[in-house]
C-alpha positions in Angstrom: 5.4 -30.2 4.6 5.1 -32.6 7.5 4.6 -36.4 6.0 0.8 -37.2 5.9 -0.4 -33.8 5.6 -0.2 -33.3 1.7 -2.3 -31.0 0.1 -5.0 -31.7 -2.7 -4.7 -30.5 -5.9 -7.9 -28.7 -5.0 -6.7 -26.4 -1.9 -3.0 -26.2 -3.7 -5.3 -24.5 -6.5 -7.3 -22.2 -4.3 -4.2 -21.0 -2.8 -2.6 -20.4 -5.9 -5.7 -18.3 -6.6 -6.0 -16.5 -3.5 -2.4 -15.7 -3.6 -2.0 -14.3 -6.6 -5.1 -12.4 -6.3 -3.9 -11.4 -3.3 -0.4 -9.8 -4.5 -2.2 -8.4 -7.1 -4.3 -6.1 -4.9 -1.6 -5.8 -2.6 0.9 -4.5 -5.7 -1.9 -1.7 -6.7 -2.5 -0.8 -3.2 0.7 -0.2 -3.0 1.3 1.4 -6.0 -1.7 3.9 -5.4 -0.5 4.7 -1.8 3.0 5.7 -3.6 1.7 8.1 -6.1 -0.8 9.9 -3.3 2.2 10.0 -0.7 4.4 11.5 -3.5 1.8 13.8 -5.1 1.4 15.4 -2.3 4.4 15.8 -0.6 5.3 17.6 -4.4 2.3 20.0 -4.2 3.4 20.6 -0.7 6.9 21.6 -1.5 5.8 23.4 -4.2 3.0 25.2 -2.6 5.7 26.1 0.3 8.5 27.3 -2.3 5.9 29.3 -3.5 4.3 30.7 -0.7 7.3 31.1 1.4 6.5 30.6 5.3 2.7 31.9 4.7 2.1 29.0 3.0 4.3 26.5 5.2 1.4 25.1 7.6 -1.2 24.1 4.9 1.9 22.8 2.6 3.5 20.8 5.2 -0.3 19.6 6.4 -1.4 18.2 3.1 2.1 16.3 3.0 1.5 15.0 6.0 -1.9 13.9 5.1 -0.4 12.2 1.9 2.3 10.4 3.4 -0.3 8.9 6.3 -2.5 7.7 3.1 0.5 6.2 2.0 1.3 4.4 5.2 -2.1 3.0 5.7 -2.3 2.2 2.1 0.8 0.0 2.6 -0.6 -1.7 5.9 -3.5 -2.5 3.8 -1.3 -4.1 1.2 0.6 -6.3 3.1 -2.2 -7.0 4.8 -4.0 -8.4 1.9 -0.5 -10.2 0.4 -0.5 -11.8 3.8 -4.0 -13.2 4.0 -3.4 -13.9 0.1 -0.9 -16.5 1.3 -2.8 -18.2 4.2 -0.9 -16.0 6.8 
């Protein structure tokens, strides 16, 4: 940190706060967008294996719908981290 511009313990604090809070949501988004994404690209394979190539457009729609949750859900994660941490 530049000389002169010190922090207070005050606004050292509230980033310690913010951040933490911050990778905290971050960490569950994240966590939540995984499990969608890999439920259902699962129910999609499975759906397809059972189905054969009748099934194929709905199976390989809902993985593609999953795996876009778990995209945005992982924007949204390191969105929040980065606002967390004053950036």
């Amino acid at each position: 940190m530049p000389i002169g511009q010190e922090e207070s313990g005050v606004t050292s604090g509230v980033k310690f706060v913010t951040s933490t809070v911050g990778n905290t949501v971050g960490g569950l988004t994240n966590t939540v967008g995984g499990v969608v994404g890999a439920v259902g690209r699962g129910v999609g394979e499975t759906l397809e294996g059972a189905t054969g190539s009748a099934g194929r457009p709905v199976a390989r729609g809902l993985a593609d719908a999953t795996t876009s949750v778990e995209d945005g859900a992982n924007k949204i994660a390191n969105g929040v981290k980065r606002a967390g941490e004053g950036r």
